[in-house]
MOPAC internal coordinates of N, CA, C and O (Angstrom, degrees):
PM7 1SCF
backbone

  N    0.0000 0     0.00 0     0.00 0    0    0    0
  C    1.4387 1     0.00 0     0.00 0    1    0    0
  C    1.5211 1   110.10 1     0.00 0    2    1    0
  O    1.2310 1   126.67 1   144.22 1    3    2    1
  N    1.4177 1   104.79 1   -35.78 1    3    2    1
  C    1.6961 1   103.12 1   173.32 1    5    3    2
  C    1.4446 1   120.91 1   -48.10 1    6    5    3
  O    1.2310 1   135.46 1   120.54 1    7    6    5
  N    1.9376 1    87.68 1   -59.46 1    7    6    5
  C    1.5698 1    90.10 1  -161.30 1    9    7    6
  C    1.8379 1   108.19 1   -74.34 1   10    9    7
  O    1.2310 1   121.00 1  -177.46 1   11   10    9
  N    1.2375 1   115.70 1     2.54 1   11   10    9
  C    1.5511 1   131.32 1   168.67 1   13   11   10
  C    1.5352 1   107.33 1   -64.23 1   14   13   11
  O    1.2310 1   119.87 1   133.66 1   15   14   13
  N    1.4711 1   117.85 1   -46.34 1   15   14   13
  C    1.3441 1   113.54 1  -178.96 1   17   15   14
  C    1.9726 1   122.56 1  -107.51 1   18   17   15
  O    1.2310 1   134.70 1  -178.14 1   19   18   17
  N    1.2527 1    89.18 1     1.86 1   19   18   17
  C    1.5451 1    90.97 1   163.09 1   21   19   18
  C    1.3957 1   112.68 1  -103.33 1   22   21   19
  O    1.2310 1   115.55 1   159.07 1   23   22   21
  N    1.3070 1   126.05 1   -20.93 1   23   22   21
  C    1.6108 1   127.34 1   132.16 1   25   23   22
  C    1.4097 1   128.28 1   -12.44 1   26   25   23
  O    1.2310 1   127.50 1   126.74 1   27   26   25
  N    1.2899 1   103.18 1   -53.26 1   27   26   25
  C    1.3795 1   119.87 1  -143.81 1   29   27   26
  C    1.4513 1   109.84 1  -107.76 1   30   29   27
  O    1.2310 1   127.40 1   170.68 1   31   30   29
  N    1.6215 1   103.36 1    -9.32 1   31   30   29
  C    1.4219 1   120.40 1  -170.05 1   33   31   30
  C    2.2109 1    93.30 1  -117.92 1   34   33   31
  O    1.2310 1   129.19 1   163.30 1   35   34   33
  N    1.0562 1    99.89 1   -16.70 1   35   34   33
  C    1.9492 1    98.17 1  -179.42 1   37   35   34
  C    1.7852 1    76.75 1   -92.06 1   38   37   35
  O    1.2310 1   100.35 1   135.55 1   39   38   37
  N    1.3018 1   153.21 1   -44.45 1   39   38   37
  C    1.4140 1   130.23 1  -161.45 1   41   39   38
  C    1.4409 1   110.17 1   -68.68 1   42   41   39
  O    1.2310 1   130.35 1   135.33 1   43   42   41
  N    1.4064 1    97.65 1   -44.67 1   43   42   41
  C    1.6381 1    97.72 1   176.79 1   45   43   42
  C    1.7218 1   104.43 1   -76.96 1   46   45   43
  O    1.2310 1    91.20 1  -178.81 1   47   46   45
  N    0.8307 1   165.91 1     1.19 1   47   46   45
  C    1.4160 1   153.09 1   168.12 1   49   47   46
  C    1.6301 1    89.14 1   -92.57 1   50   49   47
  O    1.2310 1   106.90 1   131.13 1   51   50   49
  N    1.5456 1   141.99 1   -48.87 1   51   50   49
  C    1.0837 1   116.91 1  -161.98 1   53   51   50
  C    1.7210 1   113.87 1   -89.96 1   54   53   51
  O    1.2310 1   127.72 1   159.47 1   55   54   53
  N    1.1370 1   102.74 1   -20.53 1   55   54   53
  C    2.2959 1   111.59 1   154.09 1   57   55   54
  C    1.0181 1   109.32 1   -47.50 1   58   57   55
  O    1.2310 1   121.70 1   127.50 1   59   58   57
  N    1.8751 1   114.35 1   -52.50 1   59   58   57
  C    1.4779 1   120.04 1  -169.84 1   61   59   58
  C    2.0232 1    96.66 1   -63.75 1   62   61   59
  O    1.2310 1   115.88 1   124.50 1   63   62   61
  N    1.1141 1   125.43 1   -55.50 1   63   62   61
  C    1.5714 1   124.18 1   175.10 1   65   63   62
  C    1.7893 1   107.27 1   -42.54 1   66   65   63
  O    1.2310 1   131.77 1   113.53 1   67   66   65
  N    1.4072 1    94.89 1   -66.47 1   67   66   65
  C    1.7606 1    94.63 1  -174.98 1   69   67   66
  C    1.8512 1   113.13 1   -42.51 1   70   69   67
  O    1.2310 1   121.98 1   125.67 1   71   70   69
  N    1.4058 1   113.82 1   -54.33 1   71   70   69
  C    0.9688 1   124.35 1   166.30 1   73   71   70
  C    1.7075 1   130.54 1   -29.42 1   74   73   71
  O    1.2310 1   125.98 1   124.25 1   75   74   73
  N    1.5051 1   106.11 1   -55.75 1   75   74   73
  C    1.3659 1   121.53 1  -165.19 1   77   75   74
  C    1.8526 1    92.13 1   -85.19 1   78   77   75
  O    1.2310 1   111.22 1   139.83 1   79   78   77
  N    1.1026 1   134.14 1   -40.17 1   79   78   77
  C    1.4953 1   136.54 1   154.42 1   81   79   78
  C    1.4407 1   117.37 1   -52.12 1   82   81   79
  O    1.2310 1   109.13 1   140.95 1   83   82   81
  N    1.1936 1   137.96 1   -39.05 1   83   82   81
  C    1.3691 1   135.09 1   174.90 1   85   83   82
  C    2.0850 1   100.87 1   -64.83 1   86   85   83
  O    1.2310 1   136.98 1   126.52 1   87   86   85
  N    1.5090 1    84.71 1   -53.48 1   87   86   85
  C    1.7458 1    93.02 1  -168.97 1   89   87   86
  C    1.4480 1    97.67 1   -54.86 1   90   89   87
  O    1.2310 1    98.26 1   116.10 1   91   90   89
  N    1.0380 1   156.51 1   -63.90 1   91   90   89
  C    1.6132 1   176.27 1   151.57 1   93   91   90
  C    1.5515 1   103.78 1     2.12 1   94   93   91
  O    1.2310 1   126.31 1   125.17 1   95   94   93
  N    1.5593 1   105.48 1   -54.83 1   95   94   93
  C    1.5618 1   127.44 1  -159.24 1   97   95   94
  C    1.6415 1    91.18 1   -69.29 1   98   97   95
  O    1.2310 1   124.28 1   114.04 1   99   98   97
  N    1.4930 1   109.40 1   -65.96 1   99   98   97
  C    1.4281 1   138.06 1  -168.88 1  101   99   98
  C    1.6435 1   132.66 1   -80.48 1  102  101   99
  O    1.2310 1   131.19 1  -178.58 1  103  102  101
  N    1.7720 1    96.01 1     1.42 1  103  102  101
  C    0.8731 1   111.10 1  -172.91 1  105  103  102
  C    1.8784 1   128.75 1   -53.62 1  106  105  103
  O    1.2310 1   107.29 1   -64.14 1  107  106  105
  N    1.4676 1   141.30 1   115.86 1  107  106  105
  C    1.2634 1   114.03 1   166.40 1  109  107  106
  C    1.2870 1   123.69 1   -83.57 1  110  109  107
  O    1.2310 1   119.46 1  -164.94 1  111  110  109
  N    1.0927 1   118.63 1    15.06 1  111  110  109
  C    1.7224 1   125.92 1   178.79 1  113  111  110
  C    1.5012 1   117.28 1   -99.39 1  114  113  111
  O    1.2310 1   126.23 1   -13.23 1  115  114  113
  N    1.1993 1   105.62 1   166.77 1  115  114  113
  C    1.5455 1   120.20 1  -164.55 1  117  115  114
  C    1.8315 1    98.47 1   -71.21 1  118  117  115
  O    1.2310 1   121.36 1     8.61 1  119  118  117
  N    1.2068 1   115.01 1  -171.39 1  119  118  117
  C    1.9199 1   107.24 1  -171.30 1  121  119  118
  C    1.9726 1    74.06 1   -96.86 1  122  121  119
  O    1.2310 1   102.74 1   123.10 1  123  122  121
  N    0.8511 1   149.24 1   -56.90 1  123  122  121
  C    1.4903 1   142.79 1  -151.88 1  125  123  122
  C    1.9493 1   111.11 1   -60.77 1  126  125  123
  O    1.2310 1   122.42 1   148.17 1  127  126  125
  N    1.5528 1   112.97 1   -31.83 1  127  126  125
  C    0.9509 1   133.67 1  -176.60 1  129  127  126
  C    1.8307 1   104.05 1   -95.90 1  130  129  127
  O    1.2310 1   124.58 1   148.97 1  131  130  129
  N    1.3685 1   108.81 1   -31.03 1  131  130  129
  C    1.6905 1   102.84 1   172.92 1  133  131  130
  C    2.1434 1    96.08 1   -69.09 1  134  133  131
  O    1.2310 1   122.88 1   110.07 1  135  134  133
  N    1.2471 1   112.09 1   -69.93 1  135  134  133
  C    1.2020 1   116.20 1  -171.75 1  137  135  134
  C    1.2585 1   104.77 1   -34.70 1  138  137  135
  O    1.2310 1   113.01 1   111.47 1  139  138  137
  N    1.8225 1   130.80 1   -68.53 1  139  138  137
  C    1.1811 1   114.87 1   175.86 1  141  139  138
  C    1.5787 1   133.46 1   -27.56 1  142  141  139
  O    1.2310 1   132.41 1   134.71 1  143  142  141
  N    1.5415 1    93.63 1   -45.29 1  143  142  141
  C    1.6908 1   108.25 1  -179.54 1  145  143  142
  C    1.6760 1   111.07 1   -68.72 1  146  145  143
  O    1.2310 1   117.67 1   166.02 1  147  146  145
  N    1.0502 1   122.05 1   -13.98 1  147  146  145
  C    1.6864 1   127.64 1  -150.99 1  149  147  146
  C    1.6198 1    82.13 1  -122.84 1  150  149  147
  O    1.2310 1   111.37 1   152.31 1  151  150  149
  N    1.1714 1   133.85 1   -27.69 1  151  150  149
  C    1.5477 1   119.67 1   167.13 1  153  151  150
  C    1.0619 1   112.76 1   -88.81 1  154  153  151
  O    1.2310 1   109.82 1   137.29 1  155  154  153
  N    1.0229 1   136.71 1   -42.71 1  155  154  153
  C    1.9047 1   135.09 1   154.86 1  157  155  154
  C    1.3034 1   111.94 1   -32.43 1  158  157  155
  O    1.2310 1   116.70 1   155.75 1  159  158  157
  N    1.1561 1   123.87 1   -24.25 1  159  158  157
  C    1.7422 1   119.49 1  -162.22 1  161  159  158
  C    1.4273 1    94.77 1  -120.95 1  162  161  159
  O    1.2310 1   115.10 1   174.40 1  163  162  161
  N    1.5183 1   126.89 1    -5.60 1  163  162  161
  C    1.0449 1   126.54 1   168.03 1  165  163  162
  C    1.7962 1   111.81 1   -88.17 1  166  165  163
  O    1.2310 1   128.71 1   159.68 1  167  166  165
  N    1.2969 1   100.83 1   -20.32 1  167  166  165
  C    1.6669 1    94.55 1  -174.52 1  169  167  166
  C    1.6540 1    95.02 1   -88.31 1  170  169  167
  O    1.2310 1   127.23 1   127.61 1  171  170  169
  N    1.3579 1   103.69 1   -52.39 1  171  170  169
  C    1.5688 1    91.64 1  -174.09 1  173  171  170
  C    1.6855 1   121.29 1   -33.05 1  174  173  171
  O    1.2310 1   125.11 1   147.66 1  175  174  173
  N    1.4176 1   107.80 1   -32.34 1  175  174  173
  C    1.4682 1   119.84 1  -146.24 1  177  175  174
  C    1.7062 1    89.58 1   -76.74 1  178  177  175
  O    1.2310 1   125.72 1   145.21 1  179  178  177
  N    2.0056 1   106.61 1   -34.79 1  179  178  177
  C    1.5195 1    97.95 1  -178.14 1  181  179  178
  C    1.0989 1    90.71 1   -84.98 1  182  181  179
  O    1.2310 1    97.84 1   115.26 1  183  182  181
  N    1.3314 1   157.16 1   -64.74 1  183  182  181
  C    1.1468 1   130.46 1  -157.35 1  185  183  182
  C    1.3493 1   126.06 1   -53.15 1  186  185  183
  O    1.2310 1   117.15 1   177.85 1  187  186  185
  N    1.4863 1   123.02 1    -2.15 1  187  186  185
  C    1.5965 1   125.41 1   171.22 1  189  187  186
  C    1.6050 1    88.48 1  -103.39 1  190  189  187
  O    1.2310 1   111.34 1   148.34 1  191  190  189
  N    1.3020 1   133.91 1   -31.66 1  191  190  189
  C    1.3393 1   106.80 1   178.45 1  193  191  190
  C    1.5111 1   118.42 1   -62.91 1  194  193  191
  O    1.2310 1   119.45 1   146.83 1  195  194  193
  N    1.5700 1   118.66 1   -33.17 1  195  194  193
  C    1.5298 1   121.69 1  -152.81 1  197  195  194
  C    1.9718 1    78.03 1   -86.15 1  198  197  195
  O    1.2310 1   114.27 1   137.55 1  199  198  197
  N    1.4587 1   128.46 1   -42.45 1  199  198  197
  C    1.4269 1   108.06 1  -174.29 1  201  199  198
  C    1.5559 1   124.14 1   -52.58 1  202  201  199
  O    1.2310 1   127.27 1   142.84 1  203  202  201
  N    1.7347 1   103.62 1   -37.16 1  203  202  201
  C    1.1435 1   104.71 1  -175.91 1  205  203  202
  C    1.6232 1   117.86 1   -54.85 1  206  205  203
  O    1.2310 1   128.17 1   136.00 1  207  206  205
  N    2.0169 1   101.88 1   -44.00 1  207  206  205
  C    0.9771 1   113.82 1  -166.23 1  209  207  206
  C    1.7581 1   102.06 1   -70.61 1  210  209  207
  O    1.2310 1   113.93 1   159.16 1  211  210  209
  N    1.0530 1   129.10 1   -20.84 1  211  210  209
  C    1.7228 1   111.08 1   171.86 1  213  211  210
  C    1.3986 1   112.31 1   -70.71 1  214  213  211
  O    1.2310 1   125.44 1   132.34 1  215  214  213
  N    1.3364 1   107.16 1   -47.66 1  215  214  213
  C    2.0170 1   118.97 1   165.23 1  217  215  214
  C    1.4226 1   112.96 1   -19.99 1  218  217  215
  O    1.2310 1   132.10 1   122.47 1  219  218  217
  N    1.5532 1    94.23 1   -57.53 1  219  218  217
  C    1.8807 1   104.72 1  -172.78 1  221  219  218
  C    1.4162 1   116.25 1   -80.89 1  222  221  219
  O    1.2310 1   124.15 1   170.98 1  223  222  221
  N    1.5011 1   109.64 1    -9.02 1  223  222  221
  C    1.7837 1   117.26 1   171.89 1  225  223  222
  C    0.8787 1    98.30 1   -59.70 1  226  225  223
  O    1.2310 1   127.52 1   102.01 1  227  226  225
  N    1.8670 1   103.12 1   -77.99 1  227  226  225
  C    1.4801 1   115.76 1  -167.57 1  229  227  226
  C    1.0402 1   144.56 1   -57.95 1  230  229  227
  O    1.2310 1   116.60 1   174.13 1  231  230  229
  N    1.3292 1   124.06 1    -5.87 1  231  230  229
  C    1.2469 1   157.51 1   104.54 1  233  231  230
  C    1.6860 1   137.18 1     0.11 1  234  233  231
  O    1.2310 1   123.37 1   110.85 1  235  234  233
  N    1.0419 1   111.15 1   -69.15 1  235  234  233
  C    1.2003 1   133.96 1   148.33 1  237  235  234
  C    1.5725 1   130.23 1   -70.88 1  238  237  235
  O    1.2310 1   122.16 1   174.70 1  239  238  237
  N    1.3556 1   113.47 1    -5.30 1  239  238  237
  C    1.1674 1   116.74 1   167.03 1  241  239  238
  C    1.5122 1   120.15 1   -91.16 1  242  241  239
  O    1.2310 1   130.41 1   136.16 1  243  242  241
  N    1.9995 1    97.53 1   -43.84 1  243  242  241
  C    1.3792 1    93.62 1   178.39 1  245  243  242
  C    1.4006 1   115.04 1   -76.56 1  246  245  243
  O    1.2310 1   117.13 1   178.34 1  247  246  245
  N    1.4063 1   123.06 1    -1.66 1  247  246  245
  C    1.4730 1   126.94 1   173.91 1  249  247  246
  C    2.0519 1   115.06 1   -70.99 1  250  249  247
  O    1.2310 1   129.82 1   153.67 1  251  250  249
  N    1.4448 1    98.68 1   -26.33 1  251  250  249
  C    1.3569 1   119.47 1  -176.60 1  253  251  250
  C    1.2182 1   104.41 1   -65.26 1  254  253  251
  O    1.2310 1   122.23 1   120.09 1  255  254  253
  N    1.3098 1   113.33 1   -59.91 1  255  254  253
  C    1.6548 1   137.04 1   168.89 1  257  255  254
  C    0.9460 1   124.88 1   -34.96 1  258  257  255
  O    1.2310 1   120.11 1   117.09 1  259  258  257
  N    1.5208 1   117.40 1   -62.91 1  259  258  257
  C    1.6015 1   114.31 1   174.81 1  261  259  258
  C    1.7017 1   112.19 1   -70.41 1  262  261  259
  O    1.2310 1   122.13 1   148.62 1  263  262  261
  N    1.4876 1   113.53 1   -31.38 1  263  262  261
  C    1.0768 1   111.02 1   176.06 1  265  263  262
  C    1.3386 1   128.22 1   -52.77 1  266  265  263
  O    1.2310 1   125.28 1   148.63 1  267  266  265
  N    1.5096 1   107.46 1   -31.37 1  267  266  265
  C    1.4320 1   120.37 1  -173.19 1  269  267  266
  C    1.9919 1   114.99 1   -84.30 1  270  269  267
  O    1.2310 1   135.58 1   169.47 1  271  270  269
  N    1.4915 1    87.46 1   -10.53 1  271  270  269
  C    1.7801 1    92.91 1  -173.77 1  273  271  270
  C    1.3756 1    86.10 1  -113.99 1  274  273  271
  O    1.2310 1   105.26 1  -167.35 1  275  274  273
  N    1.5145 1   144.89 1    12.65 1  275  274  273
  C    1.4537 1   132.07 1  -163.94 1  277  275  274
  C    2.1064 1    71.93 1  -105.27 1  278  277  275
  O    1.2310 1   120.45 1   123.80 1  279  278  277
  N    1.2705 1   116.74 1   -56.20 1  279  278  277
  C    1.3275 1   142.00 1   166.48 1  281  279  278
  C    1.5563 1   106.51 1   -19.99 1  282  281  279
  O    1.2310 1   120.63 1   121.00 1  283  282  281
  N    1.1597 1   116.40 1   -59.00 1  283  282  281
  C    1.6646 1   120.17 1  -165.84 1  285  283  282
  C    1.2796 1   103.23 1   -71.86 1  286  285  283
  O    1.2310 1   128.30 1   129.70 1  287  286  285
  N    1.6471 1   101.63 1   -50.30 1  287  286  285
  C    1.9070 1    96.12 1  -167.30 1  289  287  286
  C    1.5036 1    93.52 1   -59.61 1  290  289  287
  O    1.2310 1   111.34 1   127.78 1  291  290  289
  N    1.6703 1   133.92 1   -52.22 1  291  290  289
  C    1.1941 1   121.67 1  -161.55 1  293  291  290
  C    1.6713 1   122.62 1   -62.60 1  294  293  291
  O    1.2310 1   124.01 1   171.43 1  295  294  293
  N    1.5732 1   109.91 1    -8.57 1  295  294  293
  C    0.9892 1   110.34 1  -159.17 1  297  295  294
  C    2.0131 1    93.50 1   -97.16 1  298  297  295
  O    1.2310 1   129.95 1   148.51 1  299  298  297
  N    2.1534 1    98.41 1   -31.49 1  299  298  297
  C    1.6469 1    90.97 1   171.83 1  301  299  298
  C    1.5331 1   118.98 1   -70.66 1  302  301  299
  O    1.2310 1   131.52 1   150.04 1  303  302  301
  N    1.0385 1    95.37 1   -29.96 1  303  302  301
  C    2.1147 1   107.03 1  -177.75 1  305  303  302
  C    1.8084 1    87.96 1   -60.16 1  306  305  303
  O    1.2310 1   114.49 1   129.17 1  307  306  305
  N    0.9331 1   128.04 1   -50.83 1  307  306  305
  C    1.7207 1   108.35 1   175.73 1  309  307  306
  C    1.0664 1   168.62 1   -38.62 1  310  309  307
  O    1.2310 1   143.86 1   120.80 1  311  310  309
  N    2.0562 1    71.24 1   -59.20 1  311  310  309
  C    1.8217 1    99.55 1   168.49 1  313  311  310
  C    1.7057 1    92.43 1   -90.66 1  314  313  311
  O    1.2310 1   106.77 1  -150.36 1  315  314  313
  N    1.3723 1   142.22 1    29.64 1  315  314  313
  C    1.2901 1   124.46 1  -178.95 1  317  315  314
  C    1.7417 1    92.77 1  -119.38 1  318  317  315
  O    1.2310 1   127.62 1   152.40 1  319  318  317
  N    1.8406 1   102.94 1   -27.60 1  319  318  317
  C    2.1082 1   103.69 1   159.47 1  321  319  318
  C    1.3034 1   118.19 1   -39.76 1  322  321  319
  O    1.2310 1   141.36 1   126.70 1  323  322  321
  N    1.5318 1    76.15 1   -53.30 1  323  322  321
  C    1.7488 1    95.23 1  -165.59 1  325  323  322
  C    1.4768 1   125.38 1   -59.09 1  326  325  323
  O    1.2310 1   118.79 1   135.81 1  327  326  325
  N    1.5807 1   119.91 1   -44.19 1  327  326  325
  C    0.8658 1   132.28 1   174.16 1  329  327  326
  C    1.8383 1   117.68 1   -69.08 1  330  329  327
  O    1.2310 1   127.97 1   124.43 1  331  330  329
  N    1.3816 1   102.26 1   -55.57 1  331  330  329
  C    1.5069 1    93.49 1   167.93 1  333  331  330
  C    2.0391 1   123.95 1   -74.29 1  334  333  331
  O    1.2310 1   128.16 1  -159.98 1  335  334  333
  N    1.5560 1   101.88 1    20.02 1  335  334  333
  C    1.8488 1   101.01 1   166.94 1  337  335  334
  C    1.5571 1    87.13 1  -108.97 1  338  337  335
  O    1.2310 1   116.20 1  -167.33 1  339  338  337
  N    1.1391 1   124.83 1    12.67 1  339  338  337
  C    1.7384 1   101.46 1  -178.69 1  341  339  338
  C    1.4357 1    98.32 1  -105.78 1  342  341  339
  O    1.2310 1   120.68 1   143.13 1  343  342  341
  N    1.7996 1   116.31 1   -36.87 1  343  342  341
  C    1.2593 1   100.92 1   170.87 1  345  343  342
  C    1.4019 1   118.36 1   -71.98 1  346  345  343
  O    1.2310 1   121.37 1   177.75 1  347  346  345
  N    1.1969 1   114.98 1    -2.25 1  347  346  345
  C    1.4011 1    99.03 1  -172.81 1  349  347  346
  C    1.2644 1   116.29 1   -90.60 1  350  349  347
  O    1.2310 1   123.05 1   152.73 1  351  350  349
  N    1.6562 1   111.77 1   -27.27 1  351  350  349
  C    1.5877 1   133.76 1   159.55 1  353  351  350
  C    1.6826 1    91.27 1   -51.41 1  354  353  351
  O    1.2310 1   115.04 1   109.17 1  355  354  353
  N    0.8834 1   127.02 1   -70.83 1  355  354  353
  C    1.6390 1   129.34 1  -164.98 1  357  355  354
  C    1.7534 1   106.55 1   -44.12 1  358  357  355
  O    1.2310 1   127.44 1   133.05 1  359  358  357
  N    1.0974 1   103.29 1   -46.95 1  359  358  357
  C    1.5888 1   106.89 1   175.82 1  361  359  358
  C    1.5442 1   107.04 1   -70.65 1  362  361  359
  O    1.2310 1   118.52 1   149.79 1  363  362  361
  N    0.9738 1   120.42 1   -30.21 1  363  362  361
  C    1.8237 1   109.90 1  -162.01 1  365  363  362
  C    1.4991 1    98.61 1   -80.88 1  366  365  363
  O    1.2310 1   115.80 1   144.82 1  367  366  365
  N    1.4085 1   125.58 1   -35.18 1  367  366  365
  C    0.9946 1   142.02 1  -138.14 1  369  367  366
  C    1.4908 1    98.53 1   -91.56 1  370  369  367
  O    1.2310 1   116.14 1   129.80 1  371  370  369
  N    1.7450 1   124.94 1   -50.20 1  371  370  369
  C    1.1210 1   132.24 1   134.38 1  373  371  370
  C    1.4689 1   133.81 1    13.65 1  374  373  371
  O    1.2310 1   141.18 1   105.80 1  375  374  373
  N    1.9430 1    76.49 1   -74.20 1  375  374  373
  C    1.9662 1    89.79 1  -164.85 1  377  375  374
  C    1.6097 1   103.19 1   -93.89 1  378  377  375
  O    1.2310 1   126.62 1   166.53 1  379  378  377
  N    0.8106 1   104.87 1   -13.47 1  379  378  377
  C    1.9510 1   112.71 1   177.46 1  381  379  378
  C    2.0056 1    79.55 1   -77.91 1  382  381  379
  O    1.2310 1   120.10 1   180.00 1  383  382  381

């Protein structure tokens, strides 16, 4: 899933390059009015990087989360094996 979205985030940064080179090449605007345009499309590009990058926090956090309570029950479902094979050792052990 990682390497799915750091994939997906190097295609768009290198479109965003192809892009800003096509616009440049092909440009009908003045160089003061290309730059304006080529820094506008440069902020957007961080501001979709820094969104993505909270997406993939929060993300990974609530994955931490459930992991850690998927963790507890498995860890009470265990010690509750565990505890009821000792009485049961305790009983056999008894009647033998």
């Amino acid at each position: 899933m990682t390497d799915n979205v750091g994939s997906k985030v190097s295609v768009f940064f290198v479109g965003l390059g192809i892009g800003a080179l096509v616009g440049i090449l092909f440009a009908p605007k003045s160089g003061e009015e290309t730059r304006d345009y080529l820094s506008g499309k440069a902020d957007e590009g961080r501001e979709f990087a820094q969104k993505k990058a909270r997406e993939l926090r929060e993300r990974a956090e609530d994955l931490i989360e459930r992991s850690k309570e998927i963790m507890s029950r498995q860890k009470d479902a265990l010690t509750s094996a565990v505890d009821v094979g000792k009485e049961t050792y305790k009983r056999e052990a008894k009647i033998s």
